[in-house]
C-alpha positions in Angstrom: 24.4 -20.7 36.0 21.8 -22.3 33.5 21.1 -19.5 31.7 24.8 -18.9 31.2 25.3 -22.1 30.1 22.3 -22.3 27.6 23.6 -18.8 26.4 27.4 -20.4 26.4 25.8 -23.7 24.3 23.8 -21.5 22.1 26.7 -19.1 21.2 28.7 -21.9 20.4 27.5 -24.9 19.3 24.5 -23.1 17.3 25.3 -20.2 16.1 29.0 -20.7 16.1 29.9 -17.0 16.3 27.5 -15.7 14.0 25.1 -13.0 14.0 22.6 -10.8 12.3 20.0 -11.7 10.7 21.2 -15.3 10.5 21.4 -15.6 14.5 18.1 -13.6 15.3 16.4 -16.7 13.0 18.1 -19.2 14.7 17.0 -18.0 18.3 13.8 -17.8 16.9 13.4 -21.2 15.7 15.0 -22.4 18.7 12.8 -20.6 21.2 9.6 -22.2 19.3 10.8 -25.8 19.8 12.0 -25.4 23.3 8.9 -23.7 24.1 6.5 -26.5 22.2 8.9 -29.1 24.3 9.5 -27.6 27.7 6.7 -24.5 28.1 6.9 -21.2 29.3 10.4 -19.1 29.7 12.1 -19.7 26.5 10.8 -17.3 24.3 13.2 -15.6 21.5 14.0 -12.1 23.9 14.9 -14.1 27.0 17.4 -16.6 25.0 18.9 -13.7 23.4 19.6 -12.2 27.1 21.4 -15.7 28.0 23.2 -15.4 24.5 24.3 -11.8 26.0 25.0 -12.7 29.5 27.4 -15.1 28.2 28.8 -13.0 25.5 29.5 -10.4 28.4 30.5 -12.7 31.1 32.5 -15.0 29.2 34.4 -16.4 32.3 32.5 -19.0 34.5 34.0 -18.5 37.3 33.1 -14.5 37.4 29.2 -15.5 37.0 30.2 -18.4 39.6 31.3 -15.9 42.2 28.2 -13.1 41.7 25.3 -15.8 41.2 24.6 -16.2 45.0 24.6 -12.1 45.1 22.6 -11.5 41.8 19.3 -12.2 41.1 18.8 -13.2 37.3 16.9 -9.5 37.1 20.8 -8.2 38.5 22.1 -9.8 35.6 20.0 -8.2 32.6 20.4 -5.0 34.2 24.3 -5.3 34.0 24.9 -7.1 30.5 22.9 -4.2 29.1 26.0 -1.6 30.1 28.2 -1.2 27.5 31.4 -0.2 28.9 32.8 -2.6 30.7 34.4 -0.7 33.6 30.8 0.8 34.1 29.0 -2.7 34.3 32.4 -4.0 36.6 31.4 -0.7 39.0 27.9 -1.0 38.9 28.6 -5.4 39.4 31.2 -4.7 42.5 29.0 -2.3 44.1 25.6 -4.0 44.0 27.6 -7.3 45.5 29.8 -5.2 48.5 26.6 -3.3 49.1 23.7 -5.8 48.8 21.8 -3.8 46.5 18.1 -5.4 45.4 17.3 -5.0 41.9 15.4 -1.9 42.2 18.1 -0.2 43.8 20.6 -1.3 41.0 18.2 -0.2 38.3 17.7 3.5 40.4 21.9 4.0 40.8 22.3 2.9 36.9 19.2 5.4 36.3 20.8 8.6 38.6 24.2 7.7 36.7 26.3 6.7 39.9 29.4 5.8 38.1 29.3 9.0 36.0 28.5 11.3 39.2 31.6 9.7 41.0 34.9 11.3 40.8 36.1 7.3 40.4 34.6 7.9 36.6 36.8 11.3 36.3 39.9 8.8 37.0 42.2 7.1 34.0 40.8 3.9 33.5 44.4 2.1 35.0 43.1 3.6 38.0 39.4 2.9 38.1 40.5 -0.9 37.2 43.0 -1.1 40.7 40.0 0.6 42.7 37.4 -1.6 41.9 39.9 -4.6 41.8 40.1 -3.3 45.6 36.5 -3.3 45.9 35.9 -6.7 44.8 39.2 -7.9 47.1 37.4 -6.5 50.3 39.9 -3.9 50.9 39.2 -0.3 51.9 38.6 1.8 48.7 38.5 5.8 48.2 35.9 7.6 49.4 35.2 8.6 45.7 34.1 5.4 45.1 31.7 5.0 47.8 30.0 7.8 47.9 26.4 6.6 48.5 24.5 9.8 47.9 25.9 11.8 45.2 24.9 15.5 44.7 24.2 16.0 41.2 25.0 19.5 40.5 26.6 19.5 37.1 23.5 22.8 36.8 26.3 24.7 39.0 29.1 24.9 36.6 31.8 23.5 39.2 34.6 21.4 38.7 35.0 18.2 40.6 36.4 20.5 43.6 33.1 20.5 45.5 33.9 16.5 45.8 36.8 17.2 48.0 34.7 19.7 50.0 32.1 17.2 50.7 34.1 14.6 51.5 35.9 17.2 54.5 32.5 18.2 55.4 31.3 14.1 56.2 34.8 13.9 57.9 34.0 16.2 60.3 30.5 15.7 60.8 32.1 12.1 61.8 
């Protein structure tokens, strides 16, 4: 919660919604006296991730409910997604699941969203199943599909999906 605070205080009060090249000179200077006056951990890259983490977590009480599940690593990893129903996925799943950091970095890395049939979905209907997700309440397979097969080098449609999921039902 500090850092999205300092972030919240620095977009607001100091830079007052401004960026560019006038923003990265105010971090700057502001990361050299915090750092002459408190040490280590302020330095210009890690204020500009608070300055991010708030700019994509604008609601408290959303950083309020993931902080005892995320580690601040968590966090950098997410604010770095650019679409938002991705970093909402990838945010859900790491909390439901318990992921570590490493794990969240390796399922951003194979693409986990984009190899889901949830990411083939409108977005109306990705928004319901993750709002699902984060309620605690059973979800589509497609969503939780812990070990996708990547084989986009086959040239099949998202049929082979359906097929797996029948095969796990059975083997069940």
């Amino acid at each position: 919660m500090l850092y999205w605070k300092i972030g919240q205080r620095i977009n607001q009060a100091v830079l007052k919604g401004e960026r560019a090249e006038y923003g990265k000179q105010v971090i700057a200077n502001l990361s050299a006296q915090l750092s002459n006056e408190l040490g280590k951990g302020w330095g210009k890259r890690n204020l500009q991730y608070m300055v991010q983490f708030y700019e994509t977590f604008p609601e408290q009480q959303i950083v309020h409910a993931l902080r005892a599940k995320f580690s601040w690593t968590h966090f950098k990893q997410i604010i770095h997604l650019k679409d938002p129903l991705q970093r909402e996925f990838y945010a859900q799943m790491c909390a439901v699941e318990g992921w570590s950091a490493r794990t969240l970095d390796d399922r951003i890395n194979s693409m986990l969203f984009e190899c889901t049939a949830l990411s083939k979905k409108p977005e109306e209907l990705i928004k319901i199943e993750l709002q699902k997700l984060a309620s605690q309440q059973p979800v589509s397979e497609a969503l939780l599909l812990k070990d996708p097969y990547v084989l986009d080098f086959l040239g099949l449609n998202d049929h082979y999906l359906d097929l797996l999921f029948y095969n796990r039902q059975l083997s069940v």
